[in-house]
Each structure stands twice: as structure tokens, then as C-alpha cells.
C-alpha positions as CSV (number, residue, x, y, z in Angstrom):
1,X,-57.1,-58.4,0.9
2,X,-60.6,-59.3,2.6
3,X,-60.4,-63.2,0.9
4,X,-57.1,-63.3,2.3
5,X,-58.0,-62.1,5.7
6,X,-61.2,-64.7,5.6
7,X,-58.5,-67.1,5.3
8,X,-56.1,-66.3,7.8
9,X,-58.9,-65.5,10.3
10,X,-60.3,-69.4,10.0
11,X,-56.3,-70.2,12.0
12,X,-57.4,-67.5,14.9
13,X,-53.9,-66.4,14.2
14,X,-53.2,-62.4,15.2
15,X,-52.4,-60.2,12.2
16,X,-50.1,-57.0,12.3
17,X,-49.5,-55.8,9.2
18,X,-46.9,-52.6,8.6
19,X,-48.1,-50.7,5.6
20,X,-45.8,-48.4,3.6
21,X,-46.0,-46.4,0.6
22,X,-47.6,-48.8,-2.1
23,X,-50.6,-49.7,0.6
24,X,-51.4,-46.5,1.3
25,X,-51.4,-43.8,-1.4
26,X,-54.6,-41.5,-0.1
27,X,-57.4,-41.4,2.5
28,X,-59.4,-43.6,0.8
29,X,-57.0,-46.5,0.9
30,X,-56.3,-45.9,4.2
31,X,-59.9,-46.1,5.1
32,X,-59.8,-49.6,3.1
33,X,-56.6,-50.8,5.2
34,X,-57.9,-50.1,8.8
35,X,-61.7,-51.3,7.8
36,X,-60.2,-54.5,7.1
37,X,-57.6,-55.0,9.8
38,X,-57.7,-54.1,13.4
39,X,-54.8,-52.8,14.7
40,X,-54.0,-51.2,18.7
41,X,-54.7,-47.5,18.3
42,X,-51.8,-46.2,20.2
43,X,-50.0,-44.7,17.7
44,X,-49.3,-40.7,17.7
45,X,-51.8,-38.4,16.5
46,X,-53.1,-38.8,13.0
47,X,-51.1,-42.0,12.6
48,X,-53.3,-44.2,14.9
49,X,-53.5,-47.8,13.5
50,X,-51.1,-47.3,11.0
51,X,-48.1,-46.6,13.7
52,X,-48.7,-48.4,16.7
53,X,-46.4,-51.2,19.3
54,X,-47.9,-54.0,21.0
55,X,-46.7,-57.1,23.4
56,X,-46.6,-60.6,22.7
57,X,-45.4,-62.6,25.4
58,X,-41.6,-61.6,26.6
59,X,-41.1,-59.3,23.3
60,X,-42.2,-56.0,22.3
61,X,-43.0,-55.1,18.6
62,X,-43.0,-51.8,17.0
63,X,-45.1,-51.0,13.6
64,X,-44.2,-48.3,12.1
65,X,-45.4,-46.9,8.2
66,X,-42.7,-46.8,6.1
67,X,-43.6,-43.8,4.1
């Protein structure tokens, strides 16, 4: 995941990425997820970053965790 951030990060292209069960399996991996992507906090409580919405331009975009 971090080599293919590096590379997406060279286009300064935004990335959301909606994580389910195979992602995230325990805290740990979690921990690994959000270290490596940042991701609007306004999710609810104890799902922050891993739940969240945002705006792009006339759309909005909802993220949720699959699991």
C-alpha cells in the first residue's frame, strides 16, 4: 500500500479509499490503514476516518466501511 500511495501521490491526485472487511481485520490494521491514508475525521464515534463524507465540487460522497 505505501509504494502505491508514493505513486499516486507524485499525480497530486486526492485519494478516498472505502475499506471493508478484508482491509481491516483488527486494530492493528486499522492503525496501518489510517497511518497511511488521510481521510476527513467526521465520521461517528469510533469510526472516524474509516466512515466519513466529503465535497468535491457540485457532488457529495459518502464512505462508508462495509463490514
Amino acid at each position: 500500500m505505501k509504494k502505491w500511495k508514493a505513486f499516486t501521490d507524485r499525480y497530486s491526485i486526492p485519494i478516498y479509499i472505502a475499506v471493508g472487511n478484508h482491509e481491516i481485520n483488527s486494530e492493528m490494521s486499522e492503525g496501518i490503514i489510517k497511518s497511511i491514508f488521510k481521510m476527513p475525521e467526521n465520521g461517528p464515534s469510533g469510526l472516524k476516518g474509516l466512515v466519513y463524507s466529503f465535497d468535491h465540487e457540485n457532488s457529495h460522497f459518502i464512505i462508508l466501511d462495509t463490514n
